[in-house]
C-alpha positions as a Python dict, from the first residue, in 0.01 Angstrom:
ca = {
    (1, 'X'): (0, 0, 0),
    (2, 'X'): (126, 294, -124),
    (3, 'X'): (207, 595, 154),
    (4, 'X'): (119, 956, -12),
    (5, 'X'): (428, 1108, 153),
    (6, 'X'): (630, 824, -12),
    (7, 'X'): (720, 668, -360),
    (8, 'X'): (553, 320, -225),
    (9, 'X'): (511, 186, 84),
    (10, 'X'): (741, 421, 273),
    (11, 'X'): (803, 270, 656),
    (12, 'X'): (516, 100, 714),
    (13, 'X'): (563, 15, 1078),
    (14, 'X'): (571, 424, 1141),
    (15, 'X'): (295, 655, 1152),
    (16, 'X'): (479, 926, 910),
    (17, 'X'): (187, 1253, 873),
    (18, 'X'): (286, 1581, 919),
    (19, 'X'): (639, 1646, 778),
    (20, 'X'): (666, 2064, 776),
    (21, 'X'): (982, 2074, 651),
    (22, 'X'): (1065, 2057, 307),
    (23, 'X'): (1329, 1855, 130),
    (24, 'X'): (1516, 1980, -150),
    (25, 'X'): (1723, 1705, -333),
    (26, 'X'): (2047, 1832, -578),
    (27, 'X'): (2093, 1568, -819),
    (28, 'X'): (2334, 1541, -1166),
    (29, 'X'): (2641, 1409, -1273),
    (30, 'X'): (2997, 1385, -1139),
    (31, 'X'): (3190, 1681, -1125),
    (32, 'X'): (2862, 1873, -1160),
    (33, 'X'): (2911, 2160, -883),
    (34, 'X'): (2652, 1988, -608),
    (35, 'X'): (2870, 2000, -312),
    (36, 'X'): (2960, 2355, -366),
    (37, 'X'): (2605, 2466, -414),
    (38, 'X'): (2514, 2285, -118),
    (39, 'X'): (2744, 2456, 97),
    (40, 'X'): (2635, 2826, -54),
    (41, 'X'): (2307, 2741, -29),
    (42, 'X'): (2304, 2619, 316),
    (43, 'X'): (2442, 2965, 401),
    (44, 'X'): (2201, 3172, 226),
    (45, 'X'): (1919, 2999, 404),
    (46, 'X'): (2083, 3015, 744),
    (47, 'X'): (2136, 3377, 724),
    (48, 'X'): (1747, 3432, 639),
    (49, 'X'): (1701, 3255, 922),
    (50, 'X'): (1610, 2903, 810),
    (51, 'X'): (1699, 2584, 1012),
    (52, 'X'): (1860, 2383, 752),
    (53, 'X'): (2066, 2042, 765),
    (54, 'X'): (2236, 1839, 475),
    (55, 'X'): (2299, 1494, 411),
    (56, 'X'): (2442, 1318, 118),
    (57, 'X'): (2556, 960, -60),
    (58, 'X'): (2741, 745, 138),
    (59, 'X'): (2702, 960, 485),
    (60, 'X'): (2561, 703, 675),
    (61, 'X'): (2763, 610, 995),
    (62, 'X'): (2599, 250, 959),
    (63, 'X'): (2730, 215, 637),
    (64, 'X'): (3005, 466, 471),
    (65, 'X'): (3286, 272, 595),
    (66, 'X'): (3186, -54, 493),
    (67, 'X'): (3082, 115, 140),
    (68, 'X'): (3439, 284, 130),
    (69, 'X'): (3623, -7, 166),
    (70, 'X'): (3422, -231, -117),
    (71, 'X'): (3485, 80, -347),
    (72, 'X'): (3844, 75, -273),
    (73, 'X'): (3835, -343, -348),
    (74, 'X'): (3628, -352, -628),
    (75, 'X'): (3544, -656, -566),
    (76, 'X'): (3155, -641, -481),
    (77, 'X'): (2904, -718, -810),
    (78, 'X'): (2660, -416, -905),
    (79, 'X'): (2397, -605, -712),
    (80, 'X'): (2582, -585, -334),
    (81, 'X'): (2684, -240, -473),
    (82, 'X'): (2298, -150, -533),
    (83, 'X'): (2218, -270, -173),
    (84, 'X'): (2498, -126, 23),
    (85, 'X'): (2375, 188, -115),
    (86, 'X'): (1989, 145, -54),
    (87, 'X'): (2096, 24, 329),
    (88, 'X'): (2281, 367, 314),
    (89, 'X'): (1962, 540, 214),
    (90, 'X'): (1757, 424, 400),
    (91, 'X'): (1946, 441, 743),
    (92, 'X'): (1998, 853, 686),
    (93, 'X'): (1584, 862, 511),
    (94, 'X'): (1494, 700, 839),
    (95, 'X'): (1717, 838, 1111),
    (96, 'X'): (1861, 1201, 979),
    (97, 'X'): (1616, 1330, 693),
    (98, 'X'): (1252, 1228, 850),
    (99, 'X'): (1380, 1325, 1198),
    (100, 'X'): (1479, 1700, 1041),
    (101, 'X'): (1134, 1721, 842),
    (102, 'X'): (908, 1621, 1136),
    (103, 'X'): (1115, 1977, 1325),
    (104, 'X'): (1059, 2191, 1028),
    (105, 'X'): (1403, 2204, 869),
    (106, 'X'): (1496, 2229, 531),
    (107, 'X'): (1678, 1910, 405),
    (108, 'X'): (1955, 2033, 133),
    (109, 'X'): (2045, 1633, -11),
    (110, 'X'): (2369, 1623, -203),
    (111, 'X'): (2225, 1365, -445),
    (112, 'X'): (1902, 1145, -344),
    (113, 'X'): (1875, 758, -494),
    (114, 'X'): (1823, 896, -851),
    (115, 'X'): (2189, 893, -860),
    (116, 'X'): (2224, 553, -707),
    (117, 'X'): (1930, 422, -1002),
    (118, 'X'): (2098, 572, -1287),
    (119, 'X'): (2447, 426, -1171),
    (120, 'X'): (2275, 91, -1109),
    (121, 'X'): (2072, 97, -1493),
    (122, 'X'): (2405, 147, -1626),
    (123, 'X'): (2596, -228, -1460),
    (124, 'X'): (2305, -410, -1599),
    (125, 'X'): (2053, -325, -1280),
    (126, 'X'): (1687, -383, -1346),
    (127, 'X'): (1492, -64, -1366),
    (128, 'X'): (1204, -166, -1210),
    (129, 'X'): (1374, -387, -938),
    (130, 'X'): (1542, -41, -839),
    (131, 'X'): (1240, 146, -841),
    (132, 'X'): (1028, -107, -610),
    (133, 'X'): (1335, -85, -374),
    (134, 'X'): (1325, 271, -334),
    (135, 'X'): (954, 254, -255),
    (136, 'X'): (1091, 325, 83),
    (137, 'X'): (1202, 703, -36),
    (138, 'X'): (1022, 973, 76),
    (139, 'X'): (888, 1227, -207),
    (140, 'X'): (1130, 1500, -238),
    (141, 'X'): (951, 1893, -263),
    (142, 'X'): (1197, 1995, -494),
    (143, 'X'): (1460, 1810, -738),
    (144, 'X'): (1685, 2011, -881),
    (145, 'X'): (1888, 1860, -1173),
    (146, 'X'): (2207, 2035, -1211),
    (147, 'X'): (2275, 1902, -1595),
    (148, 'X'): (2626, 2049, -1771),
    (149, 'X'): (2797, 1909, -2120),
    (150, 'X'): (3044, 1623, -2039),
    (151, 'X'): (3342, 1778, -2154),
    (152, 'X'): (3317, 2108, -1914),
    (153, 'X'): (3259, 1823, -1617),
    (154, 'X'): (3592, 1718, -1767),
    (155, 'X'): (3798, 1983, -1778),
    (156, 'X'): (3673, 2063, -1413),
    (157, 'X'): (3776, 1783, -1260),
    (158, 'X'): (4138, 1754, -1430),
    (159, 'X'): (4181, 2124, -1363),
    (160, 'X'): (4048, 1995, -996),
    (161, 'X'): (4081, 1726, -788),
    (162, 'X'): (4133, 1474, -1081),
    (163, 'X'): (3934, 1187, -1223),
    (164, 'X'): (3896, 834, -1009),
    (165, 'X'): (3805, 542, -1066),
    (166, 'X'): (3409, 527, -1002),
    (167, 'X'): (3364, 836, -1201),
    (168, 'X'): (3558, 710, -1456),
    (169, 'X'): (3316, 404, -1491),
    (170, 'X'): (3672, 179, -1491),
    (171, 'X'): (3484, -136, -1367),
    (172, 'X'): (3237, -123, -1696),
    (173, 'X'): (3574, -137, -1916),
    (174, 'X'): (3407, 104, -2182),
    (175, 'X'): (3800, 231, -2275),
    (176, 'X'): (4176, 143, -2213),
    (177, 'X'): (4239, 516, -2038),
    (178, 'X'): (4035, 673, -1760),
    (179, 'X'): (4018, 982, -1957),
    (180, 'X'): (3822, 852, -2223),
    (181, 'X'): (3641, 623, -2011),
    (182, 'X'): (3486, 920, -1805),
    (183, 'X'): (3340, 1102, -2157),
    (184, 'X'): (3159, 758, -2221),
    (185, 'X'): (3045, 637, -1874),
    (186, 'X'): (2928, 1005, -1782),
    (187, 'X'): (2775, 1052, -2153),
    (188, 'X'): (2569, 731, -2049),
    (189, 'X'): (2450, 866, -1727),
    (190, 'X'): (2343, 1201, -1833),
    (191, 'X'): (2137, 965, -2047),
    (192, 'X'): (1986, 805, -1757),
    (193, 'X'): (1948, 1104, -1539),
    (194, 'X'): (1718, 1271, -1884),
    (195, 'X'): (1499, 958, -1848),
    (196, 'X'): (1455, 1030, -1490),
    (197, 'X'): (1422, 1377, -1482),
    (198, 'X'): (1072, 1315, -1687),
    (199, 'X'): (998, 1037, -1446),
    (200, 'X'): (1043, 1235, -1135),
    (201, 'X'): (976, 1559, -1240),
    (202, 'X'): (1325, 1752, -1213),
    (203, 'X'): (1367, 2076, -1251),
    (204, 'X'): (1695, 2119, -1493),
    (205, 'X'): (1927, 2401, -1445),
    (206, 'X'): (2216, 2518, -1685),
    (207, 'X'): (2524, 2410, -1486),
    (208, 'X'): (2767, 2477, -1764),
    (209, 'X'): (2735, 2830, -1601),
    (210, 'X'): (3014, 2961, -1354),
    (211, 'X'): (2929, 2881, -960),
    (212, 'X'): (2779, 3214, -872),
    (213, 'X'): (2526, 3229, -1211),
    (214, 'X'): (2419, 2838, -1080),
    (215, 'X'): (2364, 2939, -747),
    (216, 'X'): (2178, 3280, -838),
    (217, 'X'): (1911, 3025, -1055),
    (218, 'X'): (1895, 2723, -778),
    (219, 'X'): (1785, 2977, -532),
    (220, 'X'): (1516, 3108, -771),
    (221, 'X'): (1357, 2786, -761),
    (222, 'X'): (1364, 2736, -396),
    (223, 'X'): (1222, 3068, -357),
    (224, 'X'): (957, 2961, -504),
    (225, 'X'): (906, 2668, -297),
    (226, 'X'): (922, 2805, 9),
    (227, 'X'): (681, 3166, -71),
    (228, 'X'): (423, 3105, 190),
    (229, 'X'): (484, 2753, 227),
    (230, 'X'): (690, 2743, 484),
    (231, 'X'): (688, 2975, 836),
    (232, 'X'): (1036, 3209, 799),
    (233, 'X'): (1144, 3279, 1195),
    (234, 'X'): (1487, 3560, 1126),
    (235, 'X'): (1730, 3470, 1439),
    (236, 'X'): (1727, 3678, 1746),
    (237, 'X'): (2048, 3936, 1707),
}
């Protein structure tokens, strides 16, 4: 039985209602900005005088060192993968994000388990296994899809902390250098994370743009959200 806060059945041995909060999911490729808009907007909404918390892939202190060391292995099939990850969802969905809702924060999430489907689609993982898995998710209140060309994700990272071996797609063998290996594997998930977006109803935004044009057009969006939807209380000075 489907919950109406939730994608399916939610957590059906809690009585989830009233969530006032609102969560606000980032999602796109690697290299894509999120992490930095996360942090910017998290400030913004502090200063006018939102509660706010964050949360993100692999954050889980159940799970993110267990996950860290299969990475680092690459030894675990896309199957254990796809679980370790949902067990990592659904630990911070359960014990950080509903928690923060039910007190009237605003959830900033640093990727939700779109990421985690499109990632999965590509190793070979059925679609609609994935999606009956994640009927545990609650329904974000916005999704913002922060979609740039490949090649400027590229030149990012070299010009940045580098390309590795997940975002490279390595395991998938798609090219005999990790340079040309990223183009292809992240080519193939902006594929999957278009499908999505019409699935889930993202909201796209240009991130070819430099950091402070993105952030100027994500908070346009969650302006909008929020206008009289949510009770703004400034901080005592």
């Amino acid at each position: 039985m489907k919950s109406p806060n939730f994608y399916g059945a939610g957590f059906p041995y809690r009585d989830i209602q009233q969530l006032p909060g609102k969560l606000i999911v980032l999602e796109g490729t690697d290299g894509v900005g999120r992490s930095t808009q996360i942090k910017l907007l998290r400030r913004w909404l502090e200063d006018e005088g939102y509660a706010v918390s964050d949360t993100g892939l692999t954050r889980s202190t159940l799970t993110a060192s267990g996950l860290e060391a299969a990475k680092s292995g690459h030894t675990l099939g896309p199957l254990t993968l796809s679980l370790f990850y949902l067990a990592d969802f659904a630990d911070r969905l359960e014990n950080l994000i509903i928690p923060a809702l039910q007190a009237g924060f605003i959830v900033l999430s640093d990727r939700y388990f779109y990421s985690v489907m499109a990632r999965d689609a590509i190793r070979g993982v059925d679609k609609s296994w994935s999606r009956q898995l994640y009927g545990i998710a609650l329904r974000p209140d916005l999704i913002l899809y922060m979609k740039a060309d490949v090649p400027v994700l590229a030149q990012r990272l070299i010009h940045g902390r580098g390309l590795n071996y997940w975002e490279a797609g390595m395991d998938l063998h798609l090219a005999d250098n990790m340079y040309d290996s990223f183009l292809t594997y992240q080519n193939l998930l902006t594929k999957e994370f278009d499908e999505l977006a019409l699935t889930y109803n993202f909201v796209t935004v240009d991130a070819n743009q430099k950091s402070d044009a993105i952030f100027e057009e994500l908070k346009v969006h969650i302006l909008e959200l929020l206008h009289n939807r949510l009770t703004k209380t400034k901080k005592p000075r």
